[in-house]
One Martini backbone bead per residue (centre of mass of N, CA, C, O) as a GRO file, in nm:
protein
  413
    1UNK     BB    1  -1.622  -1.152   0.476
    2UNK     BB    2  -1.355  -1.388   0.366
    3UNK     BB    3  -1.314  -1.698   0.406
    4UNK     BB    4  -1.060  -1.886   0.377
    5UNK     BB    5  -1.165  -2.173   0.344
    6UNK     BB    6  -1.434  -2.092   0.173
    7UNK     BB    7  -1.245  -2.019  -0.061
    8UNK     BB    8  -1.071  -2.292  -0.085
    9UNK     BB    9  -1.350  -2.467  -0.139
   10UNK     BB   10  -1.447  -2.326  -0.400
   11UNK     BB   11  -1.216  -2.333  -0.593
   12UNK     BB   12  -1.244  -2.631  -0.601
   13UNK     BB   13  -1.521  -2.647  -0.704
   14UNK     BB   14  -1.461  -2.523  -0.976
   15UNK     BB   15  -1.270  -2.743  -1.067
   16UNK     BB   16  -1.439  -2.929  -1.068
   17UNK     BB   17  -1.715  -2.834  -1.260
   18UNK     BB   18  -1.530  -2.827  -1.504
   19UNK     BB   19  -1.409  -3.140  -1.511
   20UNK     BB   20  -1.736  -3.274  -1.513
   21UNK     BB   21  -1.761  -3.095  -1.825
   22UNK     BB   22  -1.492  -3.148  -1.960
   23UNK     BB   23  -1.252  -2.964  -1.864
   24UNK     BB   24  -0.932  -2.804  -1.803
   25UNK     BB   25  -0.847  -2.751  -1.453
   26UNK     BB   26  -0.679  -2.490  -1.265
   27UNK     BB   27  -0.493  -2.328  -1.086
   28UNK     BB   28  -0.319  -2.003  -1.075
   29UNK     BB   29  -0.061  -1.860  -0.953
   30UNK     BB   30  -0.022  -1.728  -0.665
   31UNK     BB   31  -0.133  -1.936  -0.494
   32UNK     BB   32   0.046  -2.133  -0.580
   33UNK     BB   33   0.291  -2.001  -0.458
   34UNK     BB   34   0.180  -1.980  -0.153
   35UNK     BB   35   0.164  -2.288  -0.092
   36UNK     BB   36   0.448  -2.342  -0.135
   37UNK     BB   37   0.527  -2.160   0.101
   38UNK     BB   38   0.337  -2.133   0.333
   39UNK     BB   39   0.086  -1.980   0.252
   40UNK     BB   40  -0.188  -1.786   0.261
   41UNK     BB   41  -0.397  -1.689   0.035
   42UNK     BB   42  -0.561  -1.403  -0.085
   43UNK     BB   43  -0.625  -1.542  -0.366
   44UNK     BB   44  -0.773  -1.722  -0.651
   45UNK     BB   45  -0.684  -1.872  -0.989
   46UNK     BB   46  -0.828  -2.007  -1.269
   47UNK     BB   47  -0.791  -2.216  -1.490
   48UNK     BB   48  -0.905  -2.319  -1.866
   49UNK     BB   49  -1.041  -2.417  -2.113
   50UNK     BB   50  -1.276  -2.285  -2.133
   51UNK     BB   51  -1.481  -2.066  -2.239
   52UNK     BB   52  -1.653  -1.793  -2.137
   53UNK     BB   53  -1.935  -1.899  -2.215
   54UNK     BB   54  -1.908  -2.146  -2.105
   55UNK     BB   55  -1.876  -2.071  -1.807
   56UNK     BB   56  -2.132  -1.918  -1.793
   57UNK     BB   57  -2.341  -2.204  -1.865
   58UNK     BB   58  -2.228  -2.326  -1.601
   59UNK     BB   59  -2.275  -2.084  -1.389
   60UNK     BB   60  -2.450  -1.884  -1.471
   61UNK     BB   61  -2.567  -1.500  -1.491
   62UNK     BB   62  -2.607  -1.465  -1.222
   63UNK     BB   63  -2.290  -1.594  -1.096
   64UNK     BB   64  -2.140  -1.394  -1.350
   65UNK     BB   65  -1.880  -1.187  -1.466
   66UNK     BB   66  -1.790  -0.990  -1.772
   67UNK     BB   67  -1.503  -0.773  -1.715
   68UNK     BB   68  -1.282  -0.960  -1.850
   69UNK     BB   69  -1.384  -1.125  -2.147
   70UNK     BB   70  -1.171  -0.979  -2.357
   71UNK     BB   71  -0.921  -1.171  -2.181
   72UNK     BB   72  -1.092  -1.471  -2.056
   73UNK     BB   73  -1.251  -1.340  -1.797
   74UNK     BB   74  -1.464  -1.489  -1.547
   75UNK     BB   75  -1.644  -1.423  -1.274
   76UNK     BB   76  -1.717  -1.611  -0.954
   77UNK     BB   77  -1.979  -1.621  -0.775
   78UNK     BB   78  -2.022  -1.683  -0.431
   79UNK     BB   79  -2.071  -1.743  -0.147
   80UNK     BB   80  -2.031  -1.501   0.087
   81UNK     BB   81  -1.747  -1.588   0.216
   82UNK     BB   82  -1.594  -1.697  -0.041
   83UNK     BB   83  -1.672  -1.528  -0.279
   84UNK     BB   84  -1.441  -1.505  -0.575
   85UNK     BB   85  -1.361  -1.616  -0.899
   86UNK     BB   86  -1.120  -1.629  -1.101
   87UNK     BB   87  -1.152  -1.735  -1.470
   88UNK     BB   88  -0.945  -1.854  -1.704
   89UNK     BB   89  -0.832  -1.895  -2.024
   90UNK     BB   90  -0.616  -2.009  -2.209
   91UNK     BB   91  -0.360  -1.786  -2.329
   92UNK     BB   92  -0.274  -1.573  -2.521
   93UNK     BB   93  -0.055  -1.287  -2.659
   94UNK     BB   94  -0.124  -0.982  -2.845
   95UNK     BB   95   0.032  -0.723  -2.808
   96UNK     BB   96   0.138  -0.406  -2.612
   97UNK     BB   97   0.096  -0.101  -2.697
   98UNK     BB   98   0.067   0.018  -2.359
   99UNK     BB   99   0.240  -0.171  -2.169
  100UNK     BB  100   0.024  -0.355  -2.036
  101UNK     BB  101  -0.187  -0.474  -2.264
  102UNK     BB  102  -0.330  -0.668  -2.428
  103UNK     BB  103  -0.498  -0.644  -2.767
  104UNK     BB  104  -0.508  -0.959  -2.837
  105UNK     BB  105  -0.674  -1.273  -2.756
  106UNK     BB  106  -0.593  -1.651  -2.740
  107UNK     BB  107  -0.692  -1.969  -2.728
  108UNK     BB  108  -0.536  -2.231  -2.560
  109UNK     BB  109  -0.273  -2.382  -2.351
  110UNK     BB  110  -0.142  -2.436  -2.036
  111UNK     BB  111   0.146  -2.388  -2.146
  112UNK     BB  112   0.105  -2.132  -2.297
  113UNK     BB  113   0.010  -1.945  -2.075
  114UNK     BB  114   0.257  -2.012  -1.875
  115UNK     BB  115   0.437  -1.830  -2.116
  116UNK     BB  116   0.272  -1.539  -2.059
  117UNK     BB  117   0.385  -1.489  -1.813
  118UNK     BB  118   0.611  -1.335  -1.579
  119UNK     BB  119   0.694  -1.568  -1.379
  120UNK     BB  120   0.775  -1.839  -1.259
  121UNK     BB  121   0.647  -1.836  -0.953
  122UNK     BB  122   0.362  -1.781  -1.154
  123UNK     BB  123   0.369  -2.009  -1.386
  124UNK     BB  124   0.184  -2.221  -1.217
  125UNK     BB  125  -0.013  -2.537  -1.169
  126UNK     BB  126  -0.291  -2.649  -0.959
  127UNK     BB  127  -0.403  -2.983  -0.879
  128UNK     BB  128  -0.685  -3.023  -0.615
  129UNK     BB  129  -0.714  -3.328  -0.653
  130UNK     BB  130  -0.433  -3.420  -0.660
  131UNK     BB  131  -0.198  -3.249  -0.592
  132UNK     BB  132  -0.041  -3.102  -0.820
  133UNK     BB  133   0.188  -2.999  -1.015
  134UNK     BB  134   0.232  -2.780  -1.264
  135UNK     BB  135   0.541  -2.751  -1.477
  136UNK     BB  136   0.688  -2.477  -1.730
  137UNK     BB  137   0.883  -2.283  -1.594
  138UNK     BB  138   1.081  -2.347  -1.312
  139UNK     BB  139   0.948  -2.281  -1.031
  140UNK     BB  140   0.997  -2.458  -0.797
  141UNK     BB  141   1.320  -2.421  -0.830
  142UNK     BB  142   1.304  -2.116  -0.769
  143UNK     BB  143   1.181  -2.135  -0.509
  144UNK     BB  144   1.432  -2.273  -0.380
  145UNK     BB  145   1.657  -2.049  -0.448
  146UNK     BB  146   1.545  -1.788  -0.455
  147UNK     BB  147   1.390  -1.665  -0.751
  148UNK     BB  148   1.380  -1.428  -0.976
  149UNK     BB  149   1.222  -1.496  -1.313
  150UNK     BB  150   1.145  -1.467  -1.608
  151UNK     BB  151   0.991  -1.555  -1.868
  152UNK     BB  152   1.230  -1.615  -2.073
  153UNK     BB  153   1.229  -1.281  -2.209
  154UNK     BB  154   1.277  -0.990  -1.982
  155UNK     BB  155   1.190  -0.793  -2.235
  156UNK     BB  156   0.963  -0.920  -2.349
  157UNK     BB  157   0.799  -0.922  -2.045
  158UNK     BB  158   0.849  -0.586  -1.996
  159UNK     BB  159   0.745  -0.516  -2.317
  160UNK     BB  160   0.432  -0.581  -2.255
  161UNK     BB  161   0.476  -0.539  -1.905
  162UNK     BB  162   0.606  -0.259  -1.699
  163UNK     BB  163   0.507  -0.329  -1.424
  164UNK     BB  164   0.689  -0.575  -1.348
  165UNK     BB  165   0.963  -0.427  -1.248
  166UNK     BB  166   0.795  -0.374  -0.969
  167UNK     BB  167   0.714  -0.705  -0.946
  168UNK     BB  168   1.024  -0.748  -0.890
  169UNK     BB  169   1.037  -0.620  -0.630
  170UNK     BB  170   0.810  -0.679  -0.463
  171UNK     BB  171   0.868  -0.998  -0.448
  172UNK     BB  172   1.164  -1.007  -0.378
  173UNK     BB  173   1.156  -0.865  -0.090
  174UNK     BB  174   0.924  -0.999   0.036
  175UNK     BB  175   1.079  -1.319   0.016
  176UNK     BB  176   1.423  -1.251  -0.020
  177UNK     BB  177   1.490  -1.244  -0.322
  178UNK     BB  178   1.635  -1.287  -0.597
  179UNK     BB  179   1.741  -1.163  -0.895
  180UNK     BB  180   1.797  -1.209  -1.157
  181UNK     BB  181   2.062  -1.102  -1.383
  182UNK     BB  182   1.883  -1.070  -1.672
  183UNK     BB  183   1.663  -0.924  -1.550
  184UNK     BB  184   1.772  -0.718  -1.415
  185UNK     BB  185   1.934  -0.564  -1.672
  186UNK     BB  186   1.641  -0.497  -1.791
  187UNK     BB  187   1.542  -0.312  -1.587
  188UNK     BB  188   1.805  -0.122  -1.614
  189UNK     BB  189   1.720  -0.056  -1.916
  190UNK     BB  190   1.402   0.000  -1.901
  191UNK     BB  191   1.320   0.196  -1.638
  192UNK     BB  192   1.241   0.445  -1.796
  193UNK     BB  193   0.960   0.310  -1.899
  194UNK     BB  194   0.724   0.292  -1.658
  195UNK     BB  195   0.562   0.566  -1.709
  196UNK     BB  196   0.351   0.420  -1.904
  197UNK     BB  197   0.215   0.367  -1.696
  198UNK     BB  198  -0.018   0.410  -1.442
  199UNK     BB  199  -0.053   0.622  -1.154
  200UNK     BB  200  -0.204   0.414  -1.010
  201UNK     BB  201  -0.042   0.114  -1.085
  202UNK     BB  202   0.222   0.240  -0.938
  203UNK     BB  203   0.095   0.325  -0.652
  204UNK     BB  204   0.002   0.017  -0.579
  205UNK     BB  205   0.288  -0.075  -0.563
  206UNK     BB  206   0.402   0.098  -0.369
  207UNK     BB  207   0.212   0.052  -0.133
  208UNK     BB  208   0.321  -0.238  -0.090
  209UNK     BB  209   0.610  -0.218  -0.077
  210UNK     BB  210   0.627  -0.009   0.186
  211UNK     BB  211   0.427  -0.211   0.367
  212UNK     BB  212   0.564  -0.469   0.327
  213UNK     BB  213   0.816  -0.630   0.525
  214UNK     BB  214   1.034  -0.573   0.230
  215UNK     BB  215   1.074  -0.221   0.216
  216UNK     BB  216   1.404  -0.173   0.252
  217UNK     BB  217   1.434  -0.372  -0.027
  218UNK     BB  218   1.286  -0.177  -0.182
  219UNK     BB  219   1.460   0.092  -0.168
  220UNK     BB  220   1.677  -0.015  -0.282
  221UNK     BB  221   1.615  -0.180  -0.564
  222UNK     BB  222   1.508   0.094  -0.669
  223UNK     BB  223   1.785   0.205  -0.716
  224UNK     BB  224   1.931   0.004  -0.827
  225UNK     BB  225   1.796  -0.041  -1.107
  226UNK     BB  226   1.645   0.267  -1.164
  227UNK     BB  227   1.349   0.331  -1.051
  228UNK     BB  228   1.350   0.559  -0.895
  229UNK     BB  229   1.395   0.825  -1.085
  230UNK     BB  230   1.057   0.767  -1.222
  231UNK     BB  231   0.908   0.711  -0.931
  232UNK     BB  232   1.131   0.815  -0.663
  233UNK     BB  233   1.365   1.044  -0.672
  234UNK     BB  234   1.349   1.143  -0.358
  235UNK     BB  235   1.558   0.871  -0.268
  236UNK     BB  236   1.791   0.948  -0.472
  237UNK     BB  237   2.099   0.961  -0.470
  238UNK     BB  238   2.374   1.203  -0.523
  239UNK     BB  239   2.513   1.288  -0.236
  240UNK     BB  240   2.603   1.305   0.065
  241UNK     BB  241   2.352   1.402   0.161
  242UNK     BB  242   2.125   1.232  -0.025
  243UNK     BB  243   2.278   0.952   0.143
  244UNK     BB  244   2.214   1.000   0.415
  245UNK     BB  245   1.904   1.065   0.409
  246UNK     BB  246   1.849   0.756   0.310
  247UNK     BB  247   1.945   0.646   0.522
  248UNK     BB  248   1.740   0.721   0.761
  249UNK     BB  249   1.506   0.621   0.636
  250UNK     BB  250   1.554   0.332   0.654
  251UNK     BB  251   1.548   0.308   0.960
  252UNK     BB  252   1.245   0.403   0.956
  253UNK     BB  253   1.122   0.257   0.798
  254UNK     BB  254   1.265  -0.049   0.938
  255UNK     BB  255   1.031   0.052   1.223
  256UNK     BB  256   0.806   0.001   1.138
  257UNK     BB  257   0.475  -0.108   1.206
  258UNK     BB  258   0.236  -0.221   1.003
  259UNK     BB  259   0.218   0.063   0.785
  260UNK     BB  260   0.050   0.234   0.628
  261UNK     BB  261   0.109   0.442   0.367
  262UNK     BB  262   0.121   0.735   0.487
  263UNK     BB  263   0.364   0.644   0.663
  264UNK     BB  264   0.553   0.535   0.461
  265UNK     BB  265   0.571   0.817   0.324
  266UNK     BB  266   0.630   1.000   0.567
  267UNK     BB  267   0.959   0.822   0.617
  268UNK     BB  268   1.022   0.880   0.306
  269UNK     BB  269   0.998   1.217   0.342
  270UNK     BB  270   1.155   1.296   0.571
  271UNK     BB  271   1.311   1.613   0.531
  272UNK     BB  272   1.120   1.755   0.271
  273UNK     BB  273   0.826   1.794   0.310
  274UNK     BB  274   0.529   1.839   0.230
  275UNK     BB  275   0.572   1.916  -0.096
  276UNK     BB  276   0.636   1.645  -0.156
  277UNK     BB  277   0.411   1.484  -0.094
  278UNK     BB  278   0.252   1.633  -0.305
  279UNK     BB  279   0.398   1.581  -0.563
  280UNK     BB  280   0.373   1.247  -0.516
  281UNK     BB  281   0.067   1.242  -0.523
  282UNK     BB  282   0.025   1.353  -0.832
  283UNK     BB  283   0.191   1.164  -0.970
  284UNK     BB  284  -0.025   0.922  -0.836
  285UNK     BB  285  -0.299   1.000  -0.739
  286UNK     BB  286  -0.378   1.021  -0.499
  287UNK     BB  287  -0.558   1.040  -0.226
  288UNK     BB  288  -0.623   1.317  -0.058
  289UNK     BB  289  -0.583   1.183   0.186
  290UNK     BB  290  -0.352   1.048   0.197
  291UNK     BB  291  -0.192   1.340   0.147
  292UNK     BB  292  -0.246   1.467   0.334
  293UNK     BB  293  -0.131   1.303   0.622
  294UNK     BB  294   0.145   1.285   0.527
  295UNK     BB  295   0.223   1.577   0.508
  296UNK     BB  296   0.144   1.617   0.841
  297UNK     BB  297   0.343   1.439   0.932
  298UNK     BB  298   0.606   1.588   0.802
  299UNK     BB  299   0.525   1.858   0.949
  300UNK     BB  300   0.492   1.678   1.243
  301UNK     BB  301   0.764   1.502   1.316
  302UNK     BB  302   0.897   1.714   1.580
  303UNK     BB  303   0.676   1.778   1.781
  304UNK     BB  304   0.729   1.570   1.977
  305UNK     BB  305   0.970   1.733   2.110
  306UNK     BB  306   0.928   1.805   2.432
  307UNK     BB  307   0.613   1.721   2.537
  308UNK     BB  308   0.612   1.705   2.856
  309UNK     BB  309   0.731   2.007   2.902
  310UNK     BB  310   0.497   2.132   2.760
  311UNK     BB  311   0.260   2.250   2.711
  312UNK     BB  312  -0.068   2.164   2.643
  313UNK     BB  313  -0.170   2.353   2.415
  314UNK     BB  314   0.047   2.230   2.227
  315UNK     BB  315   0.003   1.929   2.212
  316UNK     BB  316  -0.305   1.851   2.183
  317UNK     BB  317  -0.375   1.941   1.902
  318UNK     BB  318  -0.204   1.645   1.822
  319UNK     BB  319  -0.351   1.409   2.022
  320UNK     BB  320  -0.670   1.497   1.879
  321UNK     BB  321  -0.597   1.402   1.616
  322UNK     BB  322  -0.617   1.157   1.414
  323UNK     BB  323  -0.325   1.099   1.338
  324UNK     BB  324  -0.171   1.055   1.572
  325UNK     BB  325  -0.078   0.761   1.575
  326UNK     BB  326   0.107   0.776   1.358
  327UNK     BB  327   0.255   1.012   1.482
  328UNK     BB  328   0.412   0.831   1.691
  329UNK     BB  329   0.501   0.644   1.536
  330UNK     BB  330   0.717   0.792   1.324
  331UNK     BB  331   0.877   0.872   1.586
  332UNK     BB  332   0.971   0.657   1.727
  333UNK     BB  333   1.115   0.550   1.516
  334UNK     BB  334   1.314   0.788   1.462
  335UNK     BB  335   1.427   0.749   1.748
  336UNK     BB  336   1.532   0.472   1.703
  337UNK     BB  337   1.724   0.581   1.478
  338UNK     BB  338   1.768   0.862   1.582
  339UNK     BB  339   1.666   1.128   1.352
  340UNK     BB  340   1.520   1.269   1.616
  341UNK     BB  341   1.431   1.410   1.884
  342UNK     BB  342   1.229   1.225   2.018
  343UNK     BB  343   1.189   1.059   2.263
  344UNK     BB  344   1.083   0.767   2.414
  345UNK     BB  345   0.957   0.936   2.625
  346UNK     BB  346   0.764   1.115   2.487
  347UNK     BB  347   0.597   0.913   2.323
  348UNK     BB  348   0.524   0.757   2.546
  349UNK     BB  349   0.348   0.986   2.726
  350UNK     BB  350   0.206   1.043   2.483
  351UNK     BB  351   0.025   0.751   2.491
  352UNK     BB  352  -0.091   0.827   2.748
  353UNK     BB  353  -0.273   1.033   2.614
  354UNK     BB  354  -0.421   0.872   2.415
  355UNK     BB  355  -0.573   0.644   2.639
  356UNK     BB  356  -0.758   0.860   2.703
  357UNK     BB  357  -1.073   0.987   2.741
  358UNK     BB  358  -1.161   1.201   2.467
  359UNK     BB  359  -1.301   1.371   2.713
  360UNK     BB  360  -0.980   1.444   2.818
  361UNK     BB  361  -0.843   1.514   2.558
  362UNK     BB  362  -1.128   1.661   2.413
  363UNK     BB  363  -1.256   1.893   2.532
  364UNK     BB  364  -1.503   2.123   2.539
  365UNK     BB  365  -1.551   2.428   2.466
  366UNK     BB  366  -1.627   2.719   2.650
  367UNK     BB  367  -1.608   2.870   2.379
  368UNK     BB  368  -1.793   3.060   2.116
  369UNK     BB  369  -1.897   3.275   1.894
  370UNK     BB  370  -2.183   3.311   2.007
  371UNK     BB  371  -2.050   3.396   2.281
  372UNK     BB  372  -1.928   3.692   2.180
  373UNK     BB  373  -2.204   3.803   2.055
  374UNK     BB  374  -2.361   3.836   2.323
  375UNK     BB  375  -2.120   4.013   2.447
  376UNK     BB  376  -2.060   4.230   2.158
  377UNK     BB  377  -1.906   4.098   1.989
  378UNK     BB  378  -1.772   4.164   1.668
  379UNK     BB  379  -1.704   3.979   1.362
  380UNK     BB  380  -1.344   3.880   1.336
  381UNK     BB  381  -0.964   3.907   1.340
  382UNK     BB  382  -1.027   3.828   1.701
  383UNK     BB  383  -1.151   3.557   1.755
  384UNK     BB  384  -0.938   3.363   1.672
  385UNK     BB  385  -0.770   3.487   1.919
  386UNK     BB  386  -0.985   3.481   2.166
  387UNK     BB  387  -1.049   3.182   2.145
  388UNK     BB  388  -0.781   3.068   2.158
  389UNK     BB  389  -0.699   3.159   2.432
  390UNK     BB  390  -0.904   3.013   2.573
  391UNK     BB  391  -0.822   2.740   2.504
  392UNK     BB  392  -0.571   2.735   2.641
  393UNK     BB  393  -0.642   2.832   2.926
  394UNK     BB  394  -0.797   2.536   2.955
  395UNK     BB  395  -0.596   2.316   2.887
  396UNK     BB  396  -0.402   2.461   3.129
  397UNK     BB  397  -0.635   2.526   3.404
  398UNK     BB  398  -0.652   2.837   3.400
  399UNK     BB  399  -0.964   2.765   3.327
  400UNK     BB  400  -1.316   2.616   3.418
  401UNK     BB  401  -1.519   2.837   3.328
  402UNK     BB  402  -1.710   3.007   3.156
  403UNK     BB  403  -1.691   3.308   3.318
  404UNK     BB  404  -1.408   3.300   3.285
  405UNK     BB  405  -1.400   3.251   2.972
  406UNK     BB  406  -1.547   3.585   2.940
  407UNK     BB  407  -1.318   3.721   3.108
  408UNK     BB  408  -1.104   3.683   2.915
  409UNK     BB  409  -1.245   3.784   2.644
  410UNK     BB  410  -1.272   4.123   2.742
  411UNK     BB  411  -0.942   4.122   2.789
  412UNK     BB  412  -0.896   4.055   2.498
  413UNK     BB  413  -1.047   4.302   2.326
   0.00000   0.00000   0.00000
């Protein structure tokens, strides 16, 4: 695991051993913005005059990975708490033919770099030797401001890497922040383009806006600007019925206690059926984990609701279920909202059974398919009905020893 201290003592050290090489090197990007913010960076990077190569034979190649390197990044590998630091030459862009990657890019000025990032409060520089801000593109005022801006103009930014778009959105909502009027503007025009992007690239951006603190007002965004349509139209309001439900949804959503991915997309199409959830997965590509999760938990949206009263044989596989937890998770939220049935008391009682030990929880169950076949009965469409029956009748109390369940599957026959 990554030690956030000794990997901003690596940053800084990467950045004096080529400054000592006679090389221009500065931190650069989110580090840089998050620092403002008096945020901890999840992580560095360098940017710097140094080419490639020159990297390369300064850190030599046993501690550099060239996996980046026709885009002018070399990562260094650092001691093992520290981690990895990408280091980028300064570079121009040119051409952006599928909406994504430049076509092939120039080594230039810090100037030059800082003009071709996405966002001002992205697009500065620290130096941290000196302690000083490099700002070329007006970014701490707009951090001041509390605002999103492109660098230059946003059409052009939006038209090099269209995935910008919902890094606007992801951004605003984070910090809080508004989108200026020029940038929205673009991404309102532009907004039916993102779908060139791929949709893996789509998820993670997704994966981020809905599972960090200002996802309710990134769901919201997503509308206004109009990128719900092509990338998530599943929440797009359109008459009063899907009006109604995107505000429950909403609700729900910013009641979530820092969700997991599949709880918080199963938060935001509860109400659509688990179909939804599938439709939704395919289009991003989600791994079949997550996207089985979604589905199970909208699928069980309602089902704790009248928990404590219901027989226990009904709640169990509810409770034993490995999402049990996020399952609980999501009724609270909704109870919270107004929006299910599952009341407080419900979901409390859940949690105090969720509590137990696993093995009072989910006892083995006192018989096998195996154990039908020794008393002659044979394997058909009535095991899976009288394995049931017994285990409802053990999980209920109503009995408790091999033999009662031996009585009861011959009753069962």
């Amino acid at each position: 695991m990554t030690d956030p201290e000794q990997q901003r003592q690596f940053a800084l050290d990467v950045v004096r051993r080529l400054r000592a090489a006679g090389f221009e090197a500065y931190w650069a990007g989110g580090c840089v913005r998050d620092e403002a913010l008096g945020r901890r960076p999840k992580d560095y990077d360098v940017a710097t005059s140094a080419t490639p190569p020159e990297i390369r034979e300064l850190f030599g190649q046993r501690r550099t990975l060239a996996l980046g390197a026709v885009f002018g990044v070399i990562t260094v590998v650092g001691p093992r708490p520290a981690g990895m630091i990408e280091v980028a030459t300064f570079r121009q862009d040119a051409g952006y033919s599928d909406g994504r990657h430049p076509d092939h890019v120039t080594f230039s000025s810090a100037r030059e770099d800082a003009a071709r990032r996405d966002f001002t409060i992205n697009g500065m520089f620290f130096d941290p030797i000196a302690g000083q801000v490099i700002d070329f593109v007006g970014g701490q005022e707009d951090l001041r401001q509390g605002l999103i801006r492109a660098i230059g103009a946003p059409r052009l930014r939006f038209e090099e890497d269209k995935l910008r778009m919902l890094r606007a959105v992801r951004f605003a909502a984070g910090f809080g922040f508004a989108i200026d009027p020029e940038t929205s503007a673009a991404i309102r025009d532009m907004a039916g383009q993102i779908t060139v992007v791929s949709p893996e690239r789509i998820a993670m951006e997704m994966r981020r806006a809905l599972t960090e603190s200002g996802r309710v007002r990134a769901a919201g965004l997503l509308i206004e600007l109009g990128l719900a349509a092509a990338v998530l139209p599943e929440i797009r309001p359109q008459d009063g019925e899907s009006q109604a439900r995107f505000e429950r949804m909403i609700g729900v959503l910013g009641r979530l206690r820092e969700p997991e991915f599949p709880l918080a997309l199963a938060a935001v199409l509860t109400g659509q059926g688990p179909a939804a959830v599938r439709e939704v997965g395919l289009r991003w590509k989600m791994a079949n984990k997550e996207t089985d999760e979604a589905a199970w938990l909208v699928e069980h949206s309602e089902a704790l609701a009248g928990a404590s009263a219901a027989p226990w044989s009904k709640i169990q596989p509810l409770l034993a279920h490995p999402w049990a937890e996020a399952l609980a998770d999501l009724c609270e939220a909704s109870s919270a909202a107004g929006t299910m049935p599952a009341g407080v008391a419900d979901v409390a009682w859940c949690r105090e059974q969720l509590a137990r030990p696993r093995e009072e929880l989910d006892p083995p169950p006192l018989l096998t398919g195996d154990d039908l076949q020794a008393i002659g009965l044979r394997p058909g469409p009535m095991f899976k009905h009288i394995l049931q029956a017994v285990r409802d009748a053990q999980l209920d109390g109503q009995i408790r020893t091999t033999e009662e369940a031996l009585a009861l599957a011959l009753a069962k026959r």
